[in-house]
C-alpha positions as CSV (number, residue, x, y, z in Angstrom):
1,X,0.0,0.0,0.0
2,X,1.1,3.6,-1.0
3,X,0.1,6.7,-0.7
4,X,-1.1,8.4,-4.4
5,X,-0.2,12.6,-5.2
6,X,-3.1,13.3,-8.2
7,X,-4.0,16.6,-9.2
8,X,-7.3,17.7,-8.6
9,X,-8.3,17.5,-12.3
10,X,-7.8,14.1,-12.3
11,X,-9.0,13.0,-8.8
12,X,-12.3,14.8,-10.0
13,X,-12.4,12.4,-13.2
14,X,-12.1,9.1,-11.0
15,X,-14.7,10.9,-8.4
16,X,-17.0,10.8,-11.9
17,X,-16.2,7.9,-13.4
18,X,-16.0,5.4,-10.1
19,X,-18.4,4.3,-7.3
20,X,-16.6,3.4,-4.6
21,X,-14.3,6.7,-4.8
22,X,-14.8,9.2,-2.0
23,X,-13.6,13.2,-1.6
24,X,-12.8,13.8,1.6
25,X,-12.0,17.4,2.8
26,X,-9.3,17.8,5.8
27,X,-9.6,22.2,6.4
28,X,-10.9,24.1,9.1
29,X,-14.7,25.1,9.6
30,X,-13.1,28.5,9.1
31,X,-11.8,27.5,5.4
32,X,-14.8,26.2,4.1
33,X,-17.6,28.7,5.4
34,X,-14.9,31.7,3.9
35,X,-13.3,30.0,0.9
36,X,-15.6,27.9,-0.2
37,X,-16.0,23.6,-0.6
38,X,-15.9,21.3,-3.3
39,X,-19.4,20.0,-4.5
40,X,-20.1,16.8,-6.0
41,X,-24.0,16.8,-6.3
42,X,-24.0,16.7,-9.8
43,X,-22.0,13.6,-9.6
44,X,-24.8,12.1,-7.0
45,X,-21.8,12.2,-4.1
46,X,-21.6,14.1,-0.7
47,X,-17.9,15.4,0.3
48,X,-16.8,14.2,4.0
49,X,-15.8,16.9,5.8
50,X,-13.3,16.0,8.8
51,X,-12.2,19.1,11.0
52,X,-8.7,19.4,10.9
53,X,-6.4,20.7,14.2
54,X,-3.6,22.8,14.1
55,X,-2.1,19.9,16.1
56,X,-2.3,16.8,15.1
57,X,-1.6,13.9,18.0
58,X,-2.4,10.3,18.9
59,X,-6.1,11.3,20.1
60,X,-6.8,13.2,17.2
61,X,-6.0,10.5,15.2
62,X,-7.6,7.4,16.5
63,X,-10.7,9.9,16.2
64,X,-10.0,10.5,12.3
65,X,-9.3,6.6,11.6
66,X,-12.5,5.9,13.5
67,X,-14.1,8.2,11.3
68,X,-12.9,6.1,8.2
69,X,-13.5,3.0,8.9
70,X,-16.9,3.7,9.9
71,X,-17.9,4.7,7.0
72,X,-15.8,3.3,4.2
73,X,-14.2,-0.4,3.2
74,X,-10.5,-0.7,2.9
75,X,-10.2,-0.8,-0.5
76,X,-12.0,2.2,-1.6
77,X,-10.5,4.7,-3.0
78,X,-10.2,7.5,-0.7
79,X,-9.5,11.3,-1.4
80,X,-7.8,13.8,0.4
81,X,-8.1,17.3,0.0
82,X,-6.8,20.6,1.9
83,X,-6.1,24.0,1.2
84,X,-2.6,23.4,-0.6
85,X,-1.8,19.4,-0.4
86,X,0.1,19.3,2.8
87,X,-2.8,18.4,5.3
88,X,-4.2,15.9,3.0
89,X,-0.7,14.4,3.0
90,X,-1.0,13.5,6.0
91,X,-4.7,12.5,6.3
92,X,-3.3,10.4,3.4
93,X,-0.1,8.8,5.1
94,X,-2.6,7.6,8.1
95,X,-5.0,6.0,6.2
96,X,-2.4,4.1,4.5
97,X,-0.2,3.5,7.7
98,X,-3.8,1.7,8.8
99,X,-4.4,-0.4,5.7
100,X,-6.6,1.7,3.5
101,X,-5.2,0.8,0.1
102,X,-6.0,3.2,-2.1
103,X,-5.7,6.5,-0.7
104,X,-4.7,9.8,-2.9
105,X,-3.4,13.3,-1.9
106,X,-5.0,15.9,-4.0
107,X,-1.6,17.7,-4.5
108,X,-2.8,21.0,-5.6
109,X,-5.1,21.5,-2.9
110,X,-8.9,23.3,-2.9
111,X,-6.8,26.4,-3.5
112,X,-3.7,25.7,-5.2
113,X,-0.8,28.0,-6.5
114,X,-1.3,30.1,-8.9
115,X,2.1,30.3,-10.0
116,X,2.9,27.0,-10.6
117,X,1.1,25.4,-13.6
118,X,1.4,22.0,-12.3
119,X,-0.3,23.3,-8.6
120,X,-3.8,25.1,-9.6
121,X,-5.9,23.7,-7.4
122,X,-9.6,22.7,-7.4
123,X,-11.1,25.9,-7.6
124,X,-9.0,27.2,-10.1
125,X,-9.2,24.5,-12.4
126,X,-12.8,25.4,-12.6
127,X,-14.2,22.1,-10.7
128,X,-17.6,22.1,-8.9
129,X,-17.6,24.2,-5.7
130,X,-19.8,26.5,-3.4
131,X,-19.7,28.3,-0.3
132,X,-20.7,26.0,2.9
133,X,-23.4,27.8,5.3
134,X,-22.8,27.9,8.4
């Protein structure tokens, strides 16, 4: 098992094109009430949304792997999203490190880079998104 860096053009595609694929978002409450979330009703799928701390410990994430395996099988394929691909890294690493097989970090993030073409990010690239309420 290793863990998969996509861009979020083509994590979107697999979203589409496959059932058992899953967009999970790893910000703050504060990040997607202000920035904005992606949105996958159009593609008949619901986003998990998983609070992320500025510290991440043991606690923390027993909590997030409880999370997982409650509501998705091992082998599904599981993606990670953040602001800029470095939270969903590691929301990425521990689902792997606890035997979830197909896990992918959405390198360019919700909100990418503008400055490097390979970095845009979800919004950028135009993909479905909306502001959460609170």
């Amino acid at each position: 098992m290793q863990l998969i860096e996509i861009c979020s053009k083509k994590a979107f595609e697999i979203l589409k094109s496959e059932n058992e694929s899953y967009l999970i978002d790893v910000r703050t409450e504060y990040e997607w009430t202000t920035i904005g979330v992606p949105n996958l009703e159009k593609i008949n799928k619901k986003v998990l949304f998983i609070p992320w701390p500025n510290l991440v410990d043991m606690e923390f994430a027993k909590y997030f792997l409880n999370i997982l395996k409650s509501r998705f099988n091992y082998n599904n394929k599981l993606f990670f999203i953040c602001r800029s691909g470095s939270r969903s890294k590691l929301a990425s690493e521990i689902a792997v490190n606890n035997n979830f097989s197909n896990c992918y970090n959405i390198i360019d993030g919700f909100e990418g880079n503008r400055t490097d073409e390979m970095k845009i990010g979800w919004k950028l690239q135009d993909l479905p998104w909306v502001f959460m309420k609170n």
